[in-house]
C-alpha positions in Angstrom: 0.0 0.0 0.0 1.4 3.4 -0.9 2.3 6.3 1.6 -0.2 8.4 2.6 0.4 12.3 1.8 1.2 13.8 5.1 0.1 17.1 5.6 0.0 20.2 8.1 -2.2 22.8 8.1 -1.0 26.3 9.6 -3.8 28.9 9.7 -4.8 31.2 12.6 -8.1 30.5 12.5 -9.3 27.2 14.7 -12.4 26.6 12.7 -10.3 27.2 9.4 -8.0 24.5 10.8 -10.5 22.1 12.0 -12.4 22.1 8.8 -9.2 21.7 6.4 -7.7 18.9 8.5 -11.2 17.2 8.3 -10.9 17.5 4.7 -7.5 16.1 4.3 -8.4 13.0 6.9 -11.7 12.2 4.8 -9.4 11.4 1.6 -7.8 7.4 1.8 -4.1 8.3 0.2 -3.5 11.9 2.7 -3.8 12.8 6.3 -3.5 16.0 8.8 -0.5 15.3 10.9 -0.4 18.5 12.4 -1.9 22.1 12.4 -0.7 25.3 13.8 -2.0 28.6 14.8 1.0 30.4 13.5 4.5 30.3 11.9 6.6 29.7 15.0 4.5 26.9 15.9 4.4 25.4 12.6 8.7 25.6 12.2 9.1 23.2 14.9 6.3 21.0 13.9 7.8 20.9 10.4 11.1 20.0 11.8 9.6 17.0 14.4 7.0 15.9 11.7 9.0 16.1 8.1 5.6 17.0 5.8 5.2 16.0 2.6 2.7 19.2 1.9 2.2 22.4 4.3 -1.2 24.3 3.4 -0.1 27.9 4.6 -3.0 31.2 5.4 -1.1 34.9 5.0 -2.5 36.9 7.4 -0.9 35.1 10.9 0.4 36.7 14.2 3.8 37.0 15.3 5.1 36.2 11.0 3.2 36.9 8.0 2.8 33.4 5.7 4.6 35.7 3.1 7.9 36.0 5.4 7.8 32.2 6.5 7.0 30.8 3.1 10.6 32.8 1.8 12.2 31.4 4.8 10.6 27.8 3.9 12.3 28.2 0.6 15.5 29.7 1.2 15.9 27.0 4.3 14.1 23.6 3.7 12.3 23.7 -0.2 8.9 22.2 0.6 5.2 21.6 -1.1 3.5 24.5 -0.1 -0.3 25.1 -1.0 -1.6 28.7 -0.4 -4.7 29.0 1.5 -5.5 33.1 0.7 -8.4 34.8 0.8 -9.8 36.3 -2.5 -9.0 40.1 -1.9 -7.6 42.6 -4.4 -4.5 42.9 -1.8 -4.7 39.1 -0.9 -4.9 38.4 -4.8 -1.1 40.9 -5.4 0.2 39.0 -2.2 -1.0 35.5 -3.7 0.8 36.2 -6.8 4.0 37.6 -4.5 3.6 33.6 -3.0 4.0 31.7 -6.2 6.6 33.9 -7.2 8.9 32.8 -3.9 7.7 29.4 -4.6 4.5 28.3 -3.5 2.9 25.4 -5.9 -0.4 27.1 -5.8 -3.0 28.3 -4.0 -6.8 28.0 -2.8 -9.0 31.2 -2.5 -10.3 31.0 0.8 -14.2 32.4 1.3 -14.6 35.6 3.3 -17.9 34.9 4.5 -19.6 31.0 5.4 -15.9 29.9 5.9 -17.7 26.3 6.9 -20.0 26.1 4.2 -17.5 27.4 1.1 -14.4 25.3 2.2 -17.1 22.5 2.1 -17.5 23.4 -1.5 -14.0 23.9 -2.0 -12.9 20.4 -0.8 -12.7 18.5 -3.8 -10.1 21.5 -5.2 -8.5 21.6 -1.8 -7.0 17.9 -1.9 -6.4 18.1 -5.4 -4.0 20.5 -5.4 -2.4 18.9 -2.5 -2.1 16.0 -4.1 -0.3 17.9 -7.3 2.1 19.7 -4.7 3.5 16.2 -3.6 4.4 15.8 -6.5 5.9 18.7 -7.8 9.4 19.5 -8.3 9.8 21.7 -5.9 13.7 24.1 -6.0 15.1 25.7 -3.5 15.4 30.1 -3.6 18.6 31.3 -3.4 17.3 35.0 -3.3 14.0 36.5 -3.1 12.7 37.9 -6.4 13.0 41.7 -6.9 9.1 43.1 -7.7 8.5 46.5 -8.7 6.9 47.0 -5.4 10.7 46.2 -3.6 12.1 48.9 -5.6 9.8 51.3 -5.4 8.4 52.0 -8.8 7.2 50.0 -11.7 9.7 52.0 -14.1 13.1 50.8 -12.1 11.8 46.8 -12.0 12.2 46.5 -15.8 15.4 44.9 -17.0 17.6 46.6 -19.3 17.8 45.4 -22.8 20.0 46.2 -25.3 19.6 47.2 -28.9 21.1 43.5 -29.7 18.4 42.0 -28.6 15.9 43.9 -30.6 14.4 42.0 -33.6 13.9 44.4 -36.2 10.7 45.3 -38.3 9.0 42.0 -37.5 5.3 40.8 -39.8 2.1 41.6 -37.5 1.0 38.0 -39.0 3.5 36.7 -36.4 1.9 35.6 -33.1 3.2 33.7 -29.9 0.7 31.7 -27.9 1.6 30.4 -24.5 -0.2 28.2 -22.3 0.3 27.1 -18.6 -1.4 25.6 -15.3 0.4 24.8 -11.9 3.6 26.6 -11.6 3.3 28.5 -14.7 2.8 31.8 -13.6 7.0 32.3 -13.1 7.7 30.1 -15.9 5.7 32.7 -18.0 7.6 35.9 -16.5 10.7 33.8 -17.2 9.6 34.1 -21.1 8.4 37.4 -21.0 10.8 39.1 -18.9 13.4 38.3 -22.0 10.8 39.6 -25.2 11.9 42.6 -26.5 9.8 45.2 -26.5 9.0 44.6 -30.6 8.0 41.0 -30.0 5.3 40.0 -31.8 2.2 39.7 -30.2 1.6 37.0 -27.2 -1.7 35.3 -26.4 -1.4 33.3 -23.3 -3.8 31.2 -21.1 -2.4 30.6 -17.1 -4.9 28.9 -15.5 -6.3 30.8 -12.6 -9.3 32.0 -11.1 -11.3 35.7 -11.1 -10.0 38.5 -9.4 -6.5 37.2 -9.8 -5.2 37.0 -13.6 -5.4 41.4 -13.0 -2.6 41.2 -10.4 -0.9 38.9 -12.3 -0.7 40.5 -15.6 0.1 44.1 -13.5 2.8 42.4 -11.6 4.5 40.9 -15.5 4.0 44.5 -17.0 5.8 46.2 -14.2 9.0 43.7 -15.1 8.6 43.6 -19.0 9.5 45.5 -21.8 6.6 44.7 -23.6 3.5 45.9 -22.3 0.9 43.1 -20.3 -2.6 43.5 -19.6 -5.5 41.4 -19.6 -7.5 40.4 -22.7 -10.2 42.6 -23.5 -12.9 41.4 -25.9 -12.7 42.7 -29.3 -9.3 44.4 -28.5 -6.8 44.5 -31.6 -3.7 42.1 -30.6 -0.2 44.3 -31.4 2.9 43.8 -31.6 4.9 44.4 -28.3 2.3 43.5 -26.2 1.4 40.1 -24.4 -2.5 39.3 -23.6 -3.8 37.2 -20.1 -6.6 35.1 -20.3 -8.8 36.8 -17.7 -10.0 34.5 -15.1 -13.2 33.0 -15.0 -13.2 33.5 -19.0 -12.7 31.9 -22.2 -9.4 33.5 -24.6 -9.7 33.1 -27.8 -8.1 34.9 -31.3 -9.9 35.9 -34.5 -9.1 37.9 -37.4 -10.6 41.2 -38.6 -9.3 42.3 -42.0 -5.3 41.6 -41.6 -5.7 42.1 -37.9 -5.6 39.4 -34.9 -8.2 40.2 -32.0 -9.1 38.7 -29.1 -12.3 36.9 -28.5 -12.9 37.0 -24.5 -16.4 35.0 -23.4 -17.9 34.8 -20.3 -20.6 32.4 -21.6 -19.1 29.8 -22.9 -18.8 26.9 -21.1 -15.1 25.1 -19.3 -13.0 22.9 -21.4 -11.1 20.1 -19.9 -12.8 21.4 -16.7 -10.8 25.1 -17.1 -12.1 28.4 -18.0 -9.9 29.9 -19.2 -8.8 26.6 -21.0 -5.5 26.1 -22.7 -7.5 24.2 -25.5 -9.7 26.9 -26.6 -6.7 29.8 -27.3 -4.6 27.1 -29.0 -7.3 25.5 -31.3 -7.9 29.3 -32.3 -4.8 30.2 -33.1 -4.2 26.9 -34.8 -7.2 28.2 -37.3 -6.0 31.7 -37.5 -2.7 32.0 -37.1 -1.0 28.6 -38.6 2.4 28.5 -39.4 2.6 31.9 -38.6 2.2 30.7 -34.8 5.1 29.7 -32.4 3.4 27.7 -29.3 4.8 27.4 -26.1 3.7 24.8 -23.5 4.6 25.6 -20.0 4.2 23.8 -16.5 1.2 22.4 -15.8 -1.4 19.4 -14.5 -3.5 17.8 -16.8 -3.7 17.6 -20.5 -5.5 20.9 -21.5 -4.2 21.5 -24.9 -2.2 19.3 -25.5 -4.5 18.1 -28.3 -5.2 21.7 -29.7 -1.0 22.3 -30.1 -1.0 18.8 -32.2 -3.5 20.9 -34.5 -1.5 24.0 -34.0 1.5 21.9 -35.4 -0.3 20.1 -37.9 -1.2 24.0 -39.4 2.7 24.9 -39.3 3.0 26.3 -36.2 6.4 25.8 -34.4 6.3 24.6 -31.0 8.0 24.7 -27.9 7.8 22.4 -24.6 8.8 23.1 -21.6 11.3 19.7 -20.4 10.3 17.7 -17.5 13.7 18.7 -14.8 12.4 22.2 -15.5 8.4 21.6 -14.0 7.3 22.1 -11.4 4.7 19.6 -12.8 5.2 18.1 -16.1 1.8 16.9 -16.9 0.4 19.6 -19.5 4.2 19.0 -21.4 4.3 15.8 -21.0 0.7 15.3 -22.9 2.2 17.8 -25.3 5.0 15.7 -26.3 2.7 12.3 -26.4 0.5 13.9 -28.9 3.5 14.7 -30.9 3.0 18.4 -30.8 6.3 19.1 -30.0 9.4 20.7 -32.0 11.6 21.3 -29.7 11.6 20.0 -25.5 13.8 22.6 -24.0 14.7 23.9 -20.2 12.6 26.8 -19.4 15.9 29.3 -19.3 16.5 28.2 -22.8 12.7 28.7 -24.6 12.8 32.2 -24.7 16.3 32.6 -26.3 15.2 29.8 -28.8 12.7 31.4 -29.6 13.7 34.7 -30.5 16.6 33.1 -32.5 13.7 31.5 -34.6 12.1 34.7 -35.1 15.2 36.4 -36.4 16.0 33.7 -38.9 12.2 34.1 -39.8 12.3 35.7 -43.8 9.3 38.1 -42.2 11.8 39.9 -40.4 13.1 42.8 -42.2 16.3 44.8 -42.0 16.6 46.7 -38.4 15.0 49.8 -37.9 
């Protein structure tokens, strides 16, 4: 019989406590060894107990979950699921988690805490089940934010002309999707586009209320601009696109032009809204083989299939490889579907990338 996932819970909240480790002891392969009212607390229990998974609230007494969480990671690399309640300050903070290392996160009702983390349950072990797996790296240095230095302006990286691309076709378009873990492997692609990259279409999955501080935190390190889809929005060059929560992505074309199609309506695909599938089986129509595709981190297979048909209509594709993961499902269905062109380490898809573009005959002579 396998292991059970061991798991402590750390929240301030008794009831919050109570109810998660009654979750966790319901399921047959996981169970609560611990909780803990706050961080001190939980350190020595992590020490006597060795988790395999620590679900971890942000708002604590006597340390913030955001100041243990970098000490977790800097000290003794762990699982760590985010427990956070769904704020517009708890969303920036949630994004400030995954970005020191946290696998993911649950949004945690404000109001009927009993009733809503009832509802959340099934999502709840899931994702802890996903962190014990995941490859999980140690930080050697907290991650500078434009919040840490003060202003968006002095967070972007400087770029030199080198790494400019030139006058590059509009009809070019990058399409990027991700799930667990993907919100760093993305800013590791976009934080090395030039600010004349051609347009980027990406799907993360991720809930409402929190795809806004995500794409504000990416345009605040970026030379090209970030922001959320909006529907019917002209796609430009320079500029990358989020999926907004809670709401299917899509491409079209108007005239010469790429849009976005952004719909509230329509129903999930492979259970995710936004869904992976939908953007790349759009782009595969629209965009062809002037399309690169990028497949990032991720649980599941959620387009996996829609890349095959993105390949199959000449686009060129990129997978993320499976030491670079955090989880290597969404890659690794990728890559069985025979989507792939090239399995590379994160660090190296953005570089490869670009040196496509330039070789591109679309590119014209440097402006």
């Amino acid at each position: 019989m396998n292991r059970k996932t061991r798991v402590i819970v750390v929240d301030d909240s008794a009831l919050v406590r109570s109810l998660l480790a009654e979750i966790i002891n319901r399921q047959p392969d996981m169970e609560c060894i611990g909780t803990a009212n706050d961080p001190l607390v939980a350190r020595e229990m992590i020490r006597e107990l060795n988790p395999d998974v620590i679900t971890l609230d942000i708002e604590m007494p006597k340390m913030d979950g955001i100041d243990f969480l970098g000490r977790i990671m800097r000290l003794r690399p762990m699982p760590v699921l985010m427990i956070s309640t769904l704020t517009e300050r708890g969303a920036e903070i949630t994004m400030r988690a995954l970005e020191l290392g946290a696998v993911d996160f649950v949004s945690k009702p404000r109001v009927g805490v009993a009733n809503g983390l009832s509802q959340l349950s099934t999502e709840i072990v899931d994702k802890i089940r996903i962190a014990a797996s995941a490859h999980v790296h140690r930080m050697v240095k907290p991650a500078a934010t434009a919040t840490d230095t003060g202003t968006a302006a002095t967070a972007r990286p400087a770029f030199s002309s080198a790494t400019l691309l030139g006058k590059l076709s509009t009809e070019k378009l990058i399409a990027i999707g991700a799930s667990t873990g993907g919100t760093e492997a993305i800013k590791e692609v976009l934080t090395n586009m030039p600010a004349d990259a051609p347009a980027i279409v990406i799907t993360q999955h991720m809930p409402p209320g929190f795809t806004t501080s995500f794409a504000a935190r990416l345009d605040s390190l970026c030379q090209i601009t970030v922001k959320e889809a909006s529907n019917g929005e002209r796609l430009l060059p320079g500029h990358a696109y989020i999926a907004p929560g809670g709401k299917q992505f899509a491409i079209s074309r108007s005239g010469a032009n790429y849009v976005a199609v952004v719909d509230e309506q329509a129903p999930p695909v492979n259970r995710h809204k936004p869904s992976v599938e939908v953007l790349f089986k759009s782009v595969a129509q629209f965009a062809g083989r002037n399309a690169t595709g990028v497949m990032l981190t991720g649980m599941g297979a959620d387009g996996a299939a829609a890349m095959r048909e993105m390949k199959d209509a000449g686009s060129y594709n990129y997978v993320q490889d499976e030491a670079s993961c955090i989880v290597f499902g969404m890659p690794r269905e990728a890559i069985a579907h025979g989507a792939a062109d090239e399995v590379l380490p994160l660090t190296q898809i953005a570089p490869a990338l670009l040196t496509k573009l330039r070789a591109s005959p679309d590119v014209r002579h440097r402006i």
